[in-house]
C-alpha positions as CSV (number, residue, x, y, z in Angstrom):
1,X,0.0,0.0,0.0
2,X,1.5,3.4,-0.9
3,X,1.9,6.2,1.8
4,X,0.6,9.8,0.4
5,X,3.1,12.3,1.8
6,X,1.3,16.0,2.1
7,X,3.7,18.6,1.8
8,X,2.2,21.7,3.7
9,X,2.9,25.5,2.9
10,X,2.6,27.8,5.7
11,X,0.7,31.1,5.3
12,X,1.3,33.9,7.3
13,X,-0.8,37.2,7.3
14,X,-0.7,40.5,9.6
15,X,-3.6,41.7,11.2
16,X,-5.1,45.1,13.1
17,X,-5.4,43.7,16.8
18,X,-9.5,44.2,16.0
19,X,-9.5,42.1,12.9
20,X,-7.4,39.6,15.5
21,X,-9.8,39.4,18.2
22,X,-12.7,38.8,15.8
23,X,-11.1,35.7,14.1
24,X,-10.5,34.9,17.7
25,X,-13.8,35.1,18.9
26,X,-15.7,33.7,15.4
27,X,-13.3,30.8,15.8
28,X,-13.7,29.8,19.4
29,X,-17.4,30.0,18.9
30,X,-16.8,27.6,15.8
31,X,-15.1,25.0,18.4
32,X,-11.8,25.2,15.9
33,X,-8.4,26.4,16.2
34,X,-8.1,30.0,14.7
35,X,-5.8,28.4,12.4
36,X,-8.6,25.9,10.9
37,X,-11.2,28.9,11.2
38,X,-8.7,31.4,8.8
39,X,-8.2,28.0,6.1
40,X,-11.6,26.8,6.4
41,X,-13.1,30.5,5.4
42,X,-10.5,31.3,2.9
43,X,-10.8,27.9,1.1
44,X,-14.4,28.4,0.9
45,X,-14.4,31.9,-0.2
46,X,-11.8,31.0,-2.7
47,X,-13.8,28.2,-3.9
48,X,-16.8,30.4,-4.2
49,X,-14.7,32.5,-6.6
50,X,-13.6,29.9,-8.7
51,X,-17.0,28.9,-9.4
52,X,-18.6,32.6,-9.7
53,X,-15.6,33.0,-12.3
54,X,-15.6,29.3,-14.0
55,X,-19.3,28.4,-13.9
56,X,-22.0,30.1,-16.6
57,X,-25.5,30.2,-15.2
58,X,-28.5,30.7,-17.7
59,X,-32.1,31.2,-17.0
60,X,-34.5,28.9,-18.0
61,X,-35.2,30.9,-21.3
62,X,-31.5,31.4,-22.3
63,X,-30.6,28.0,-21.9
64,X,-34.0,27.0,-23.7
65,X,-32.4,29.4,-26.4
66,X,-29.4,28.4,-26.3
67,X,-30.6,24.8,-27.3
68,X,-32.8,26.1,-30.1
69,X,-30.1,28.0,-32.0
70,X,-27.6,24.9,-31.2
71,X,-30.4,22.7,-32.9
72,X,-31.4,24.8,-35.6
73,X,-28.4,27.5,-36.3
74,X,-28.8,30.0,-38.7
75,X,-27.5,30.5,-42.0
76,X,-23.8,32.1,-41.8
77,X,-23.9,36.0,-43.1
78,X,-22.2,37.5,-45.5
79,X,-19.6,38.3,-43.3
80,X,-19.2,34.8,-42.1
81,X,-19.1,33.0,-45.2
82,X,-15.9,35.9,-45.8
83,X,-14.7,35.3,-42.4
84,X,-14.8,31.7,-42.8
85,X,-13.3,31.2,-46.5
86,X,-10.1,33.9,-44.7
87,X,-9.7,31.5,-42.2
88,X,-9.8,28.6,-44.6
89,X,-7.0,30.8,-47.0
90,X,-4.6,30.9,-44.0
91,X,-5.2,27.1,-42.3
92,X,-4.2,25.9,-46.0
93,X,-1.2,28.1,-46.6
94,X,0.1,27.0,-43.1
């Protein structure tokens, strides 16, 4: 059986004595060490902004739109069928 080595990094941040004594007291109300309140809250604040930044979140009636035009797109413009046969210039010559 292998053995999974974690390598840890330590973090270190300075603080106004206030900001201190409310992670104190928001921590020993949580029952955790100060140190597992600061991670816990960062990690899921930073997870929140991943997702806010990586996630796309439609309506009912945009994603219902979205489906229709990816079942039945439209007929390229003029300026796509130029775009397109530019493109199709270059990816040959290359």
């Amino acid at each position: 059986m292998a053995t999974v080595i974690s390598k840890q990094i330590r973090i270190d941040a300075r603080v106004p004595h206030d900001v201190y004594e409310t992670l104190c007291k928001a921590s020993e109300l949580s029952g955790v060490t100060i140190n597992q309140f600061l991670v816990q809250s960062a990690l899921k604040e930073a997870q929140a902004v991943i997702e806010r930044e990586q996630v796309i979140r439609l309506s009912v009636r945009d994603w219902d739109w979205m489906l229709d035009l990816l079942e039945h797109p439209p007929k390229p413009n003029a300026r796509l069928e130029v775009a397109l046969k530019r493109y199709q210039k270059t990816k040959v010559g290359a």
